[in-house]
C-alpha positions in Angstrom: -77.4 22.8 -85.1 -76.1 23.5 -81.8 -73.8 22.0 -79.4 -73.9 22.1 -75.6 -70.2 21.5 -73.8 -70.1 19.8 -70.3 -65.9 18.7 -71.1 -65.1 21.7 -68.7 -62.7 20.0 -66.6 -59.3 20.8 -69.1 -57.7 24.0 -68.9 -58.6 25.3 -71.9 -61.0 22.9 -73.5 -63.3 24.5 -74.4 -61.8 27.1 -76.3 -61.2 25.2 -79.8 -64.7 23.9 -79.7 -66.3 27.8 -79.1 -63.7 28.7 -81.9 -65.3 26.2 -84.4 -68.7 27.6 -83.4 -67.9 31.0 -84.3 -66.4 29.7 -87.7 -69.3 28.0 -88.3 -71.8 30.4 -86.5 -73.4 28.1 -84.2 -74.0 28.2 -80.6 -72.0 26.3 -78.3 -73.5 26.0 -74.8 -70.9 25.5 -71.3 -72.4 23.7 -69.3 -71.7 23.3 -65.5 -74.1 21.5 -63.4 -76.9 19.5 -64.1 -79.6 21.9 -64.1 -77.9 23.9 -66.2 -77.8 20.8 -68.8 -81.5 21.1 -68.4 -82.1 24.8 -68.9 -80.3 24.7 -72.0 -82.2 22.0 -73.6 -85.0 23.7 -73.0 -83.8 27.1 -75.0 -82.3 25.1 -77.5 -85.5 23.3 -78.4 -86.0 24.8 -81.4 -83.3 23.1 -83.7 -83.2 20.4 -85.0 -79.8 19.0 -84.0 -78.1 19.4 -80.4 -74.8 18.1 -80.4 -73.8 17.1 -76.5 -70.0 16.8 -76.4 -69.3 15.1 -72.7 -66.0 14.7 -70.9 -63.3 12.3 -72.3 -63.1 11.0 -68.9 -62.0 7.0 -68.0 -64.8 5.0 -67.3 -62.8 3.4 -64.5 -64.2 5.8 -62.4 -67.6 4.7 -61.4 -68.3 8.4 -60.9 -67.5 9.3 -64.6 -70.3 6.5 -66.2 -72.7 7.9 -63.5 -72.4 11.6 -64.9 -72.4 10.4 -68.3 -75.9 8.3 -67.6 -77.4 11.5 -66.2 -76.1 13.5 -68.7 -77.8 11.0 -71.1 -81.2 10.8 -69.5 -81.8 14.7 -69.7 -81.1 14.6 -73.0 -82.5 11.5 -74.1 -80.5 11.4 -77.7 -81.4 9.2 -80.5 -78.0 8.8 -81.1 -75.3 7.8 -78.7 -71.8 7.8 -80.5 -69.2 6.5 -78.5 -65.5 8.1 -79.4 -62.3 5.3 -79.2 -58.9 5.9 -79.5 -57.1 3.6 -82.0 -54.0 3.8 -80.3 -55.3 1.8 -77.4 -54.1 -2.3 -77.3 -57.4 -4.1 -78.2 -57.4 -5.4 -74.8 -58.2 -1.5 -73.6 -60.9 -1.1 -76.6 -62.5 -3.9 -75.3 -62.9 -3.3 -71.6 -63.6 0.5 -72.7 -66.3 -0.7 -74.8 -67.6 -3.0 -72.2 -67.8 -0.2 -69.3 -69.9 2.2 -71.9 -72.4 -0.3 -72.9 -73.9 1.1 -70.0 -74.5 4.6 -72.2 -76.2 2.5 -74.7 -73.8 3.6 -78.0 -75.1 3.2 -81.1 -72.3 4.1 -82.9 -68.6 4.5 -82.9 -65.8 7.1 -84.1 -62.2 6.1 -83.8 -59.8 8.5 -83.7 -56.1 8.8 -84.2 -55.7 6.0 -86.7 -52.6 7.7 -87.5 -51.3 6.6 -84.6 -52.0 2.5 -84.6 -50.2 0.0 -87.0 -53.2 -2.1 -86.5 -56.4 -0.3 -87.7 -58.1 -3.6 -88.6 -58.8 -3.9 -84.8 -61.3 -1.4 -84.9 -63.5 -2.9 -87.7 -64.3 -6.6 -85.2 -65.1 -4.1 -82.3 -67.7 -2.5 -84.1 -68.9 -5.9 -85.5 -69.0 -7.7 -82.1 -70.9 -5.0 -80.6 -73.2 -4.3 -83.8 -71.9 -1.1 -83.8 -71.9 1.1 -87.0 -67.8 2.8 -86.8 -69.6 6.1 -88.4 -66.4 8.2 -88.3 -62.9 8.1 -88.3 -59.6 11.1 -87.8 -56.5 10.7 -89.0 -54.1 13.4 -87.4 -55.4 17.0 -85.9 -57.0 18.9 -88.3 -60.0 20.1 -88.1 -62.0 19.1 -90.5 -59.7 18.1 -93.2 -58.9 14.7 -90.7 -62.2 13.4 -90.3 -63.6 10.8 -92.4 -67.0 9.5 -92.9 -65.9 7.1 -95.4 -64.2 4.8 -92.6 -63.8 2.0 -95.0 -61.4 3.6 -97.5 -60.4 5.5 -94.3 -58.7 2.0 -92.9 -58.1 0.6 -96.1 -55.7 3.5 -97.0 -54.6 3.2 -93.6 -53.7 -0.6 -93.8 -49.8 -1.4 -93.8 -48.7 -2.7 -97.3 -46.9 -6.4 -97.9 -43.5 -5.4 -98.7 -43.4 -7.1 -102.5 -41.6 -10.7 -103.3 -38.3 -10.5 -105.1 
């Protein structure tokens, strides 16, 4: 495994992520420009899994889905995963979601689902869009707060009927 970084626009962002690498001694990869994107597929052909982590950036800049799409077709992934906040009204997640189509996801993670009293809203976004909702987080820790079994994941999540008297 091996992951190649072009979220280098945050002061700091890419510290925690070559942190993690060290911990679990694979290479992370900055990347700058575009032919730099392209150079380092090229020496990291030899393993098997190349994980491209791109910019959280809003895709209501026109500029930002652009990058993304060239980002996409040097690499050429056969898996897209688009990452949602939970926390977002489900009018956002659904204008989000419509603006990435363009990136061709084929699945999702939602994080912070901590932070929403309405986790169901995730589950008929990933339905309508015949997306599979591969991973969730609940709170900041790394790993301990990702899930890959999203269903208990929301189920635990899901606020309780206060009982009848």
């Amino acid at each position: 495994v091996a992951v190649i970084t072009t979220d280098i626009y945050r002061a700091g962002g890419t510290a925690g992520l070559k942190s993690l690498g060290m911990i679990m001694s694979i290479p992370i990869i900055e990347v700058r420009q575009t032919e730099d994107l392209q150079r380092a597929m090229k020496n990291l052909l030899a393993y098997e899994v190349i994980l491209l982590d791109t910019p959280g950036r809003s895709p209501l800049r026109k500029s930002s889905l652009q990058e993304l799409q060239t980002q996409l077709a040097i690499v050429q992934p056969t898996e897209t995963i688009l990452v949602l906040t939970a926390n977002m009204c489900i009018e956002e997640l659904w204008l989000f979601m419509g603006l990435y189509q363009a990136a061709h996801p084929t699945s999702l993670a939602v994080t912070k689902l901590d932070e929403t009293s309405r986790p169901g809203k995730v589950l008929g976004l990933a339905d309508s869009k015949r997306l599979v909702l591969k991973y969730v987080t609940q709170g900041q820790a790394i790993p301990q707060s990702l899930s890959m079994d999203v269903g208990q994941a929301i189920i635990n999540h899901l606020p309780l009927a206060a009982p009848r008297r």
